[in-house]
N, C-alpha and C positions, 0 to 999 in steps of 0.2 A: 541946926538946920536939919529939915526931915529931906533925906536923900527920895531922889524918885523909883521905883523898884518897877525894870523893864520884863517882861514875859521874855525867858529863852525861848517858849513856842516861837515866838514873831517874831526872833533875832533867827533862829536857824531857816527857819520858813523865807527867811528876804536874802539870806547868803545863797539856799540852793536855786531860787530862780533869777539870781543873776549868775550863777555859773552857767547855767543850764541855756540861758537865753544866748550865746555869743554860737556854743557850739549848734545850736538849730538854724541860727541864719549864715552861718558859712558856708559858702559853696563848695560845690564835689566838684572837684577838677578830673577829669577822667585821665587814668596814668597813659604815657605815652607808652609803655611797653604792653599794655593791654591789646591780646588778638582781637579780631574781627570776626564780628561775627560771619558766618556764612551765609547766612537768611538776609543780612544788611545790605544796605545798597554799594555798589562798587567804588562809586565816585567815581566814574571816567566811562565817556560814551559807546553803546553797544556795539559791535561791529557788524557793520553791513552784514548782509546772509553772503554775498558772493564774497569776502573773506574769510568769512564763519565756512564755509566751504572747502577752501583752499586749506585750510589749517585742518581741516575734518580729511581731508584727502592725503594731503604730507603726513600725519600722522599714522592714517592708517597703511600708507605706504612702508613707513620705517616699521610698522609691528609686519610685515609681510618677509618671509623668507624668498630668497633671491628665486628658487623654485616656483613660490607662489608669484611671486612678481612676475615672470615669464609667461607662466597656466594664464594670468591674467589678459598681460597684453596679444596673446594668441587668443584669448577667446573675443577681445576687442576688435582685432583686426577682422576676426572671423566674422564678425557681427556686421564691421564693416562693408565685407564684401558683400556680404547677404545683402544690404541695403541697395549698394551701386550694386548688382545683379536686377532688385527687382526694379529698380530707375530705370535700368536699361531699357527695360522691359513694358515700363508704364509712364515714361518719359517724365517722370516726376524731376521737377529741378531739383530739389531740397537735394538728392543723395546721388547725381550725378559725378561724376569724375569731372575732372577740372576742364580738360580739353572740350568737354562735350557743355560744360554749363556757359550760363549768358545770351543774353535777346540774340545778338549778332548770329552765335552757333547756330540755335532753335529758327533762327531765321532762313541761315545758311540750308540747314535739313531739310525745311520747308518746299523751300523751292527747289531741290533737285528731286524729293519723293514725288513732288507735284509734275516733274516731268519726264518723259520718255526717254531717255539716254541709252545710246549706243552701248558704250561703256559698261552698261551692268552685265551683256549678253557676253562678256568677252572672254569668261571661263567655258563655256556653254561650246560658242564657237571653236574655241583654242583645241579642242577636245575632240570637234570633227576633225579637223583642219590633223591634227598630229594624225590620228586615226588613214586619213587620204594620203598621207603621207609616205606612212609604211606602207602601204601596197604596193604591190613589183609591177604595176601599170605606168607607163610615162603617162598618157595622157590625162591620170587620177592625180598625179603627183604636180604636174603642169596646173591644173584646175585648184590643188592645193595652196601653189604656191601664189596662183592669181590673187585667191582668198584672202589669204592670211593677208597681200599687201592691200587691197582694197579694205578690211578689216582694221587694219593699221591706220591709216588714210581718213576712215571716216570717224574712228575714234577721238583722232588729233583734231580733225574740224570741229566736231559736235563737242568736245572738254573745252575749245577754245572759245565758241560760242556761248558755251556757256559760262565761263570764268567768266567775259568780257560782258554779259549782261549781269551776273549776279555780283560782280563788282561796282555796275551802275545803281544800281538798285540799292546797294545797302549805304553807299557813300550818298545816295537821297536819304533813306528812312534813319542811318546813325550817324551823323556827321559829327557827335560829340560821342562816338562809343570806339573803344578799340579794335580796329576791325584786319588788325595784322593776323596773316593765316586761317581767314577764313574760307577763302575764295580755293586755297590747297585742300582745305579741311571737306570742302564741297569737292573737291572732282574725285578725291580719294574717295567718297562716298558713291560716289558714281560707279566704280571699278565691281560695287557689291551687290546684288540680287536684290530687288527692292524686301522682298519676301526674309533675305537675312540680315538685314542691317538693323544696325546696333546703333545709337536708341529705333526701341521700335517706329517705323513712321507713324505721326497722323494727321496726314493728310491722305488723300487721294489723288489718282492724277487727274489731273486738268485742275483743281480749285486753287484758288489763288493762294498762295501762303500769308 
């Protein structure tokens, strides 16, 4: 019998593409101790800015020397005051002190800059009044002493009258607002030269608040 005689060409040729075939379609498993990139995505959602904040502030707190941390909060306060300084001044709410912020206050101020009170003349007066005093005249001292109680007298009436309307008034216009210590907050306002008080006024007298 005549044997069949195979080409080694096309025996070695069908062994290397079947080795070669298994390792092409094998998948790449990516190893689990492999870093990440830095460019790559996090996997986990970004955080807010006002976190992103917080964590930018503690941090740059802790790189801060106890010295710098001090420099710091004295130039905040400083800054602060500066603000409520010019509030005072320009009746801005936003950087009022607490005592002075809220409709109720701005209400309260309203209506006393708007009126005439006895009350603001009372350093003015007190000043004659001590003045007649010291004099070695009885009937200067007599006329002082008149003063000073009619002064007294008409204080008490016009701060009562007035508490007792600006407390009607606002228990109309805030019946759902906080209105504890405002009607104190108004007569102590009373006691100051309309020309010094602190927020400045704006109103005029007579317009309505």
């Amino acid at each position: 019998m005549r044997a069949h005689h195979v080409p080694l060409v096309f025996v070695f040729r069908s062994r290397s593409k079947d080795d070669k075939a298994p390792a092409a379609k094998a998948p790449v498993t990516p190893s689990s101790t492999q870093t990440r990139d830095p460019q790559a995505p996090k996997g986990r959602p970004t955080p807010k800015r006002s976190e992103a904040q917080t964590q930018r502030r503690s941090v740059a707190n802790t790189k801060m020397s106890p010295k710098e941390a001090r420099s710091r909060q004295r130039d905040e306060r400083r800054t602060a005051m500066e603000r409520q300084r010019a509030a005072l001044a320009s009746g801005d709410e936003r950087y009022l002190p607490a005592r002075d912020k809220g409709p109720v206050r701005k209400y309260a101020r309203d209506f006393v800059d708007s009126r005439f009170c006895i009350a603001e003349y009372f350093l003015p007066m007190a000043v004659i009044i001590l003045v007649l005093s010291m004099v070695r005249v009885g009937s200067l001292q007599n006329i002082a002493l008149l003063l000073w109680l009619f002064v007294i007298v008409a204080i008490v009436i016009d701060s009562a009258i007035t508490g007792f309307r600006l407390k009607k008034l606002l228990a109309e216009k805030f019946p759902n607002e906080r209105r504890k210590g405002a009607v104190a907050y108004a007569l102590m306002r009373t006691l100051q030269m309309k020309r010094l008080r602190l927020p400045k006024p704006q109103v005029k007298r007579g317009e309505r608040p």
